[in-house]
N, C-alpha and C positions, 0 to 999 in steps of 0.2 A: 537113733534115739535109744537111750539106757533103759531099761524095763524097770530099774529100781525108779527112776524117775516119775516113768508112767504108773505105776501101784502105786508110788507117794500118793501123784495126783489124784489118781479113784479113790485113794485111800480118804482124803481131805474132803474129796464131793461127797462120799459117803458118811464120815462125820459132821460136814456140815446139813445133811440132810436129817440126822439123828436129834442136832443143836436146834433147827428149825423149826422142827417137831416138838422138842422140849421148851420152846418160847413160847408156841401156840400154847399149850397148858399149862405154863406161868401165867401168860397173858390172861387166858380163862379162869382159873383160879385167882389172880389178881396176886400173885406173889410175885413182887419186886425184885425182891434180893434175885431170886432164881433168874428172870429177868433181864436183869441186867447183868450178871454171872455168863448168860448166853449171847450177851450181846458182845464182850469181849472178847471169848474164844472166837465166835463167829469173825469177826473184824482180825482178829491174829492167822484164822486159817482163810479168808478173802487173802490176807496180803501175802501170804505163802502161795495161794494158787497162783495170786498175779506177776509175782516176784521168781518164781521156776520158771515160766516165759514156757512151759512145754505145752500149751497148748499153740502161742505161736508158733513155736519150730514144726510142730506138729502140721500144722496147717501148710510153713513151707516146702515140707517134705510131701504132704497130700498133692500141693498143684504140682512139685514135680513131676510125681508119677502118674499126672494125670487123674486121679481121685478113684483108682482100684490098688491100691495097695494096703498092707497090714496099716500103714498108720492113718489110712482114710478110716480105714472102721474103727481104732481106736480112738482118732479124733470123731467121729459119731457116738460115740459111748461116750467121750467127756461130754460132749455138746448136751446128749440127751439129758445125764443126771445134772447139769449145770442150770437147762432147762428145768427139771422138776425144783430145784433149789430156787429159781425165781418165780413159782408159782408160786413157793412155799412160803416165800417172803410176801409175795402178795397176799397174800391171805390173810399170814399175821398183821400188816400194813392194814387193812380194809380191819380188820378187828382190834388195832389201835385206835383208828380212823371214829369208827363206831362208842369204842370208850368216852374220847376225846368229845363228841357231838352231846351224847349222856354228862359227863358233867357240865359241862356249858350250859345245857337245859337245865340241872339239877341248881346248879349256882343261882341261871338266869329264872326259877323260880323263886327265889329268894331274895331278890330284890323288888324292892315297895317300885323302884319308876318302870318295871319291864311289867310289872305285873298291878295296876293300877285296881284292882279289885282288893286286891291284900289287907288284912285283916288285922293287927299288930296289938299288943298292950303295952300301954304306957308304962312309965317307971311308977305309975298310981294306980295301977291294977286295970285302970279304964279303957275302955276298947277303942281302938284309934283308926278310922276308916283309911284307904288308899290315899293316894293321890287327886285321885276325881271327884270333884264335888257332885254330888247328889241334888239334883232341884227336886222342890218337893211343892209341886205342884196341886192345888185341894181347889182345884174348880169342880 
């Protein structure tokens, strides 16, 4: 296995690890452009890792030797930052997730049939109760 190969790949878990990072504080910040800016690179250096195949070969040459040789430990060092890269994605996932649940709520306040208590003015200024009729009962 070439070693420029193998540093390509660190090279790629390493900036995608940095891209992951900078989504989470897009996402937090609420800035889109950035956002979606990290979501391209991200998806061009996914298809570069999968597209080198050196984690494959890596892994062919690991069961050869039985799993003590140089490229079993370097396939553990892809594996590991590969692994912190899907953590990282989960996170940001679970904090889209959470966005996504807030405006739904925020929306599903705003409408008069989810929310039958709601309070509205008319195009006559006059106050226009929910959905629910009110019995008014004077026993």
């Amino acid at each position: 296995m070439e070693d420029r190969e193998i540093e390509r790949a660190k090279s790629n878990i390493a900036t995608l690890l940095q891209l992951l990072e900078k989504e989470f504080e897009a996402l937090k910040g609420q800035n889109f452009d950035i956002f979606e800016k990290c979501i391209e690179e991200k998806n061009t250096i996914l298809g570069e890792i999968s597209s080198s195949g050196v984690i494959e070969r890596l892994q062919g040459l690991s069961i050869d030797s039985g799993g003590h040789s140089e490229d079993s430990k370097t396939l553990a060092i892809l594996h590991k930052g590969l692994g912190e890269c899907r953590d990282l994605h989960r996170r940001n996932e679970v904090l889209i997730r959470q966005k996504i649940i807030a405006i739904r709520e925020t929306i599903a306040s705003f409408s008069l049939e989810d929310n039958p208590l709601a309070e509205t003015y008319d195009n006559l200024g006059n106050l226009k109760k929910g959905l629910r009729k009110r019995s008014h009962n004077f026993d």
